[in-house]
Phi, psi and omega in degrees: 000128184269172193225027197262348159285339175240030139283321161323310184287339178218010179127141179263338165236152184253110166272101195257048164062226185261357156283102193267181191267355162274344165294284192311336212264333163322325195274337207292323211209098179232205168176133171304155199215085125256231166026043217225290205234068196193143173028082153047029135084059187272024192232094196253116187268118169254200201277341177258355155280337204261338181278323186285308168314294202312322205270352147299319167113018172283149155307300203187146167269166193226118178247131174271145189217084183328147174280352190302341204283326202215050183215112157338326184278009182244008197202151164278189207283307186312320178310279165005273182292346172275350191287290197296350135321299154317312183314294178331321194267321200288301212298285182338322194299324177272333195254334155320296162312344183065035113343078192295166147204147189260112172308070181255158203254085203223121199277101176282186181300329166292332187231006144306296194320280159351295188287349167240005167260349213256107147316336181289307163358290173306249214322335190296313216274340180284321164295314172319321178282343176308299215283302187324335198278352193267311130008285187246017171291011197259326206289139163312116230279340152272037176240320207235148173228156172228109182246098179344289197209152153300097155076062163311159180223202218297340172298340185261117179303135162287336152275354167288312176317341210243313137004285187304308183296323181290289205326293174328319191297308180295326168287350177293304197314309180288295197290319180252038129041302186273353187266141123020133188220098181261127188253126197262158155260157201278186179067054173073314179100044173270202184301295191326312198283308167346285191323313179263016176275131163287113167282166216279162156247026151313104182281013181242037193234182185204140146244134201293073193256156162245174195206079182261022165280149353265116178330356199261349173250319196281359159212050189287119190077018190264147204255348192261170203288123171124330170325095202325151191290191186025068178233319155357294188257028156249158198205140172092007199268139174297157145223124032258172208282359162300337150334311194283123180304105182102208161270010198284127179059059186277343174293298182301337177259317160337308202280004146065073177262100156210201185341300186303332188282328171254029172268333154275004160281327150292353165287308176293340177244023131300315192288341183266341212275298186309302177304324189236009164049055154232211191207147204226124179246133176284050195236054143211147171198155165188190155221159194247121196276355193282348206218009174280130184291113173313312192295350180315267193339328167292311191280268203320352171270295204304301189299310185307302179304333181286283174006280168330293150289012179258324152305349192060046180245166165284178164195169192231055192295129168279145306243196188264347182208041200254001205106356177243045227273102184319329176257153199309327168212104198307339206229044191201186170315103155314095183239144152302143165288146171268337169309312194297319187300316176293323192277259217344334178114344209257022163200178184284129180278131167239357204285099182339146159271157203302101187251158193252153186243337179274147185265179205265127210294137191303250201309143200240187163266165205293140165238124164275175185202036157265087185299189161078199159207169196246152173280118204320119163239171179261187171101156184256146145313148185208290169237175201209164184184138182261138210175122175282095192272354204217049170031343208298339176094349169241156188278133137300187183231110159259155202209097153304077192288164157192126178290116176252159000244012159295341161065043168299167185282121183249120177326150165283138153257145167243151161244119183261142181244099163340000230027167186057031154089020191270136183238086171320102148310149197216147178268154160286172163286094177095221179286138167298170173292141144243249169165176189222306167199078183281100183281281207282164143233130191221111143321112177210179181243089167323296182254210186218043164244021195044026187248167206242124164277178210225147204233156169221058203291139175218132213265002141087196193276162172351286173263350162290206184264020200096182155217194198236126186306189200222178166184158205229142186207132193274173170223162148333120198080017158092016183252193202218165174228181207241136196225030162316339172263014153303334211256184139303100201269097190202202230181082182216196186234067173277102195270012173180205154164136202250141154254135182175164190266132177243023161202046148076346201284351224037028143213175216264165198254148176255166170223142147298129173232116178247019028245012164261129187300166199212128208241114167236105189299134176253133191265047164073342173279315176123077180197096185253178168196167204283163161222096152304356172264337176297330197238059207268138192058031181275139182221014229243115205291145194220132146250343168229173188207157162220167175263112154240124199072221139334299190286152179252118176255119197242145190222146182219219213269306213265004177111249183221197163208163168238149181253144186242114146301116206257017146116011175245336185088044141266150155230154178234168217233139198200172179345133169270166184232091181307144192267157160327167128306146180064355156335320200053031180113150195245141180275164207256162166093040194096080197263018157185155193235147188259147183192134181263115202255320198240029173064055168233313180142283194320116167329097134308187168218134144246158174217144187248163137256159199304285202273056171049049191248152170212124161260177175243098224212123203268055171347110154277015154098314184237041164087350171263165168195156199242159186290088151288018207301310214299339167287299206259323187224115145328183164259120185304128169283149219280156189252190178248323156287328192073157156359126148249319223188140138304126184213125174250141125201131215071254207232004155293146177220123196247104168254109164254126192258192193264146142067000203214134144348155162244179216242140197228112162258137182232140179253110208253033186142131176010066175091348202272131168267135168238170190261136193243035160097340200262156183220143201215143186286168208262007175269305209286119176241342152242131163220100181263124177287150189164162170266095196263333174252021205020064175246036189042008173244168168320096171290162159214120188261114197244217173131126194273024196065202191055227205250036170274168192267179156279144180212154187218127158244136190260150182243132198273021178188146163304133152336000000 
């Protein structure tokens, strides 16, 4: 994945504190020690498994250390001090050899359970690290490492966690002062929860992600609690995932998982790596071997480390003898396999690459391509919109969470995109706008500084009075400001709204549809207000609209009218454009796009409706248009939701429905649409299409708000 746009963008060196690169190298090449000082210790490491690692080329070890070893409610004071004894010799056995090792705390589902029920529990886990951190302050601190806890998981918020987790830390900090500290993020400690952690401003700390995707090849037959659902009776499945035969695991092949995919997730937590000028370690990835095709399994280690090490990151492979296991027979002669050692990097990889027969799919599977983090909201995405906010020449992302069905108020997100299709949160200059239930979002040239601002019509809760639109305004140095009192300060159930310049000065003007339209004049600053003289005896309810050319074309239940501008922002009401039978309605959150289809100049219209109908509607050029669906646009399959929205770009034509995939129509010659074929999954129900990494083909950029990442799936080939 190149990086030279968010090197630029963000620094050419990752300035890691106090983590020096001879510390980290210590890090570089490790492997988990479990069952050792875990489940009543079935594992035992002596001096000819630590001769065998070394002599392998592994750096360090990672020893899991159950909390039952060294906690009271599992043990007496005597038990304790014999763990911790055996512990002493254990660390020794490694850091003697000039050997890291990583202290991890690694909390299973038993002493999670515990650990959220007991208020006392966090102090306990500060004291615990108090006394280990007192403990081990003699051992060499570029050698011994310390990671609070293992793998919190989906119960845990990251902020209390990041509470709990600083408490531990500052008792590491008085006693072992110098030592290394590594720190998880919640949520398993995957890509995402990274992507979205803020870091500490302790510089002497490393963060932590694990990486078993897609679990549906890395844990294929495991049975045990936490484990994904349905992966227990599976068996045999390849990698990559192109490998899979038939319809069998037709999802897992569809997302089209191989190699490329996890050099771009190491890529995103290099670029976060970047962003925030710390350092990030790998040190859990594996496959659970009874039931996994060795040679997969070989290619799925071997693509992941090169991954890994293609970013300058460490790693840790899980494990060494647990069921994941580097050596050939764990409960037999310890030998290393020789296939892992080759995929490790660590004997020569000889392995043919994976060849594929099938082709490589236009739309590819979800990536996420969120660095940072956004400030934690609640909420579902509701609308959405691709948009150059900052001239830079790549689309960008806005995003409209809203919690149903109580509808609170919720903040905008922006995303900026960093290149190559990586997608930055970026805060406005101050509060953001916020919104209640914004379906649309509309792009406009507001001001006169040529960067494009964002309009927000909103139709606020169910049963209340409305809410009050939002507006967006860009400032100087590509960020955006929340400019709502630029607006009308009011209260209404604005269900849509068209942008365009309606009186020529070159910036544009908005119409309101409440659901009668409202024409809001702009005085050229970005700053409006009604005119009420535009649409004067107009009564007639609409929810959305486009400006094509002149003319405003507005769609409501019974279909649409065009309004004529007479080049001042009056309009008069002209021909109707009858909706389909059964229609339901023009869909809400964007029903239609201005487009020039058939090389006359003049801006068409498509418009969708609720029940999965689309016309075509032909600009005559003179405030009229003739009905063109029956030529130019086929018939749609039926939905389980219908229509939410429309999208164009170029000759794309993007229909997103409720509950159904969404519908890719190409425009293949003056106006006639064809199905090219593409079949797409049934969540993205918000998406905006765009060239988010410019390689000319179709992204389609989705995303569930709040504190969900942004994920995009890019398309590897032309429509």
């Amino acid at each position: 994945m190149g990086k030279l746009a968010l090197v630029a963008l963000l620094g050419s060196a990752i300035l890691c504190g106090q983590v020096t690169d001879a510390r980290y190298s210590k890090l570089a090449r490790g492997i988990n020690l479990t069952r050792w000082f875990q489940y009543g210790g079935q594992q035992k490491i002596t001096a000819s498994d630590r001769d065998l690692l070394r002599k392998s080329g592994f750096s360090g070890v990672r020893i899991a250390v159950a909390p039952q070893y060294l906690l009271s409610k599992w043990g007496s004071e005597q038990e304790i001090g014999r763990n911790l004894a055996d512990l002493d010799t254990g660390l020794d056995l490694f850091l003697g050899a000039g050997m890291s090792v990583t202290l991890d705390f690694q909390a299973d589902t038993e002493y999670l359970d515990y650990y959220l029920s007991n208020p006392l529990a966090p102090a306990e886990l500060v004291e615990t690290w108090r006394m280990l951190a007192t403990r081990y302050s003699s051992r060499d601190p570029e050698l011994l490492f310390f990671e609070i806890m293992n793998e919190p998981d989906s119960r845990f918020t990251q902020a209390v966690w990041d509470i709990e987790q600083k408490k531990a830390l500052a008792a590491i900090r008085e006693k072992a002062p110098n030592h290394t500290v590594l720190l998880a993020p919640v949520n398993w400690s995957g890509l995402d929860p990274l992507l979205q952690m803020t870091p500490y401003e302790d510089p002497n700390v490393i963060y932590v992600v694990h990486y078993y995707t897609p679990s549906i090849f890395t844990h294929q037959g495991a049975t045990w609690a936490g484990a994904p659902p349905g992966v227990a009776e599976l068996r045999d499945v390849p990698w990559p995932s192109f490998l899979t035969p038939g319809v069998l695991l037709s999802q897992y092949r569809d997302d089209d998982w191989d190699g490329a995919r996890m050099e771009w997730d190491m890529g995103l937590i290099s670029d976060w790596q970047r962003q925030w000028k710390v350092r990030v370690i790998v040190n859990e990835f594996g496959v659970y071997k009874p039931n996994s095709p060795p040679d997969s399994r070989a290619r799925w280690l071997h693509d992941m480390r090169t991954a890994i090490e293609g970013e300058h990151l460490g790693w840790a492979m899980w494990d060494y003898a647990g069921g994941f296991d580097l050596l050939v027979a764990p409960d037999g002669e310890r030998e290393a396999d020789p296939a892992i050692l080759a995929a490790l990097g660590l004997a020569p990889w000889t392995e043919d690459e994976a060849l594929r027969l099938t082709p490589v799919p236009v739309i590819g599977g979800p990536r996420s391509v969120q660095i940072g983090v956004q400030p934690e909201t609640k909420g579902y995405a509701e609308g959405i919109l691709a948009v150059d906010v900052n001239a830079d020449g790549l689309p960008d992302l806005v995003i409209t969470p809203i919690t149903w069905p109580d509808l609170t108020d919720q903040p905008v997100q922006l995303f900026v995109n960093s290149g190559d299709g990586v997608m930055r949160p970026v805060p406005f200059d101050g509060p953001p706008p916020v919104q209640k239930l914004a379906s649309s979002i509309l792009a406009g040239r507001f001001d006169r500084s040529g960067w494009a601002g964002l309009f927000f019509p909103d139709r606020g809760t169910t049963d209340g009075p409305g809410a009050q639109n939002g507006l967006a305004l860009p400032v100087e140095g590509g960020k955006m400001r929340n400019a709502t009192t630029n607006l009308p300060q009011r209260l209404a159930k604005t269900d849509g709204a068209a942008v365009g310049d309606v009186d020529g000065d070159g910036i544009d003007d908005i119409v309101v549809f409440e659901p009668v339209p409202r024409l809001l004049r702009n005085d050229g600053t970005g700053h409006f207000a009604f005119d009420d003289t535009a649409f004067s005896g107009v009564t007639d309810a609409f929810r959305c609209g486009v400006f094509a050319g002149t003319s405003l074309v507005a769609f409501g239940a019974e279909g649409g009218r065009v309004f004529v501008n007479d080049g001042k922002g009056h309009f008069r009401a002209e021909g109707l454009l009858l909706a389909p039978p059964g229609s339901g309605g023009a869909a809400t959150g964007g029903c239609a796009v201005a487009t020039e289809l058939n090389g006359d100049s003049p801006p068409d219209v498509v418009v969708a409706y609720k029940n999965d109908l689309i016309q075509v509607w032909i600009n005559n050029g003179d405030g009229t248009f003739r009905n063109e669906t029956a030529a130019r646009m086929g018939s749609l399959p039926v939905s389980s939701g219908g229509i939410r929205r429309l999208a164009i770009l170029g000759k794309i034509l993007l229909i997103t429905r409720t509950g159904d995939g969404p519908l890719l129509r190409v425009d293949r010659g003056r106006g006639v649409y064809a199905d090219p074929g593409v079949h797409l999954p049934p969540d993205l129900w918000v998406v905006a299409p765009g060239d988010f990494n410019r390689d000319g083909y179709l992204d389609l950029m989705f995303g569930q708000g709040g504190t969900a990442p942004v994920v995009a799936r890019f398309g590897n080939a032309p429509l």
